[in-house]
N, C-alpha and C positions, 0 to 999 in steps of 0.2 A: 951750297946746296941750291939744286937750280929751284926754281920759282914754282915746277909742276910737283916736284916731290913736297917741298914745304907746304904746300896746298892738299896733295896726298895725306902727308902726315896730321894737318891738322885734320884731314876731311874724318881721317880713321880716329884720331883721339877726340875727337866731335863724335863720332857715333860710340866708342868704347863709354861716353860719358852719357849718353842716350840709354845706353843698354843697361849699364850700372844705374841707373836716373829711374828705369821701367824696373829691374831686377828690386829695387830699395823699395818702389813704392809696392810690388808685388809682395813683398818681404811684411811692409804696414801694414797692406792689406790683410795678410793670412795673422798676420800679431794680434788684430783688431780681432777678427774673426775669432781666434780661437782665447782672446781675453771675454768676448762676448759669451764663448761657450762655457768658459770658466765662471762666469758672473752668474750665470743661469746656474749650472752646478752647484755654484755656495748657495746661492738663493735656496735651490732644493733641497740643500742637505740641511741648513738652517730650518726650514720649515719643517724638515722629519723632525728635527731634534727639538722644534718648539712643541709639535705631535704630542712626541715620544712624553716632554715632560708634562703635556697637559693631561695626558691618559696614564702617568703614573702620579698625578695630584689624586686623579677622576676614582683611582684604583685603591688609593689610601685612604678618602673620605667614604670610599664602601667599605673596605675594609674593618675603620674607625666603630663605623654604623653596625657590622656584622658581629665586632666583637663587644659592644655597649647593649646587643642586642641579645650576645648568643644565650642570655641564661633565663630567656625568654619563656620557650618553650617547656623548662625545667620547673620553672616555677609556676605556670598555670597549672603544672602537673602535679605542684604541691599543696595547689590550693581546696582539692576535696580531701586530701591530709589536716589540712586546717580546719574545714568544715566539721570534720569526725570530732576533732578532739573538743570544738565549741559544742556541740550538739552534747560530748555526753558530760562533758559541765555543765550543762544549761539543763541538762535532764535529770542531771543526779542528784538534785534538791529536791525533784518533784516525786519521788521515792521515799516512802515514810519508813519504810523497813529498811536502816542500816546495813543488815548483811545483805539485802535483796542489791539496794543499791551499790555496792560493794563489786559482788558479783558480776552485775548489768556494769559499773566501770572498769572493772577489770577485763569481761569480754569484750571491751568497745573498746579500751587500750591493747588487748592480740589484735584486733581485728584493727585498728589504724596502724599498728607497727608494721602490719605483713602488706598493708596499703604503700604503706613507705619505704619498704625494701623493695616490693613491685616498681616504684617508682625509680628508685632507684639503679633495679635492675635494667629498664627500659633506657635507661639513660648511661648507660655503662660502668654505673659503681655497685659491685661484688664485694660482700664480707669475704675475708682470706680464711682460707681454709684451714682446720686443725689437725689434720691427720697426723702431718708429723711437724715438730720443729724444723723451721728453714730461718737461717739466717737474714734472708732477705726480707721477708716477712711477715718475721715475728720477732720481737724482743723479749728477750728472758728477762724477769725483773728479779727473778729470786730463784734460787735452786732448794728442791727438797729432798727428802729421802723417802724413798717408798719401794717396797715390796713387790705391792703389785703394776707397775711400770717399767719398764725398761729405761737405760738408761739414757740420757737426752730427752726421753719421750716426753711430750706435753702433759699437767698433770691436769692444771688448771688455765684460768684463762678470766684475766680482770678485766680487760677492754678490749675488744673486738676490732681486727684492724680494718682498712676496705683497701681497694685499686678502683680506679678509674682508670677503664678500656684496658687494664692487665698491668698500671704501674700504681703502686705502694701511693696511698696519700698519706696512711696512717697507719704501722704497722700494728698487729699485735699485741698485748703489754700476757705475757702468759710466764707463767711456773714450769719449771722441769725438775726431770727426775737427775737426780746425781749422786751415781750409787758408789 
């Protein structure tokens, strides 16, 4: 090989090694670049997700607070129910006439009961209904026979059931008819 090609060829594998040499470091460079862009991205999503978990602590210790608290307003509601029933003990000694006082507690025991179902109606607990026997309800505790009822129909009725906001806390305890 003469002397000008050998010189040729190194001068080309010199530049193909130049090229390859700029191409590599072009190559680090955008690696760098986009490990950099990478780095910032965990960064961000790290910091949503430290966010995220401090605003769902933030959201539990209200939460905590709302429900330690909710029976709040229920019960300042039940404290002129309280007041009623102290007042007509505390009056009904002062009454020299037995039937008088009698009377005067038994109208002050209607009149805090209907205080207390007010309250409770405000609040969304309803006595359940007697029109007719429902299973859901009411519970039958005893069957009788009778004439004038039909039969299933409710006769009697020993303990009063309620809902809160429309579900059963305590049904019913009621008699039917069973003819």
């Amino acid at each position: 090989m003469s002397k000008k090609k050998h010189h040729e060829k190194k001068h080309h594998e010199h530049q193909n090694h130049d090229e390859q040499k700029n191409e590599n470091q072009v190559d680090v460079e955008a690696l760098l670049k986009e490990n950099e862009e990478l780095k910032a991205k965990l960064d961000e999503a790290l910091r949503a997700y430290a966010k995220c978990e401090n605003d769902k602590k933030i959201l539990q210790k209200e939460t905590d607070a709302q429900i330690e608290y909710a029976y709040e307003k229920f019960a300042k509601d039940m404290l002129p129910v309280i007041d009623s029933l102290e007042l007509a003990i505390a009056h009904s000694s002062d009454i020299e006439d037995k039937a008088e006082a009698f009377d005067k507690l038994l109208e002050g025991v209607e009149l805090t009961l209907k205080k207390l179902l007010d309250t409770f109606k405000n609040h969304g607990i309803e006595q359940v209904s007697h029109d007719e026997f429902n299973p859901e309800i009411h519970q039958a505790i005893q069957q009788v026979q009778s004439e004038e009822h039909e039969d299933g129909q409710i006769v009697d009725i020993y303990q009063k059931g309620y809902t809160l906001k429309g579900r059963v806390i305590r049904p019913s305890m009621v008699t039917i008819n069973k003819r």
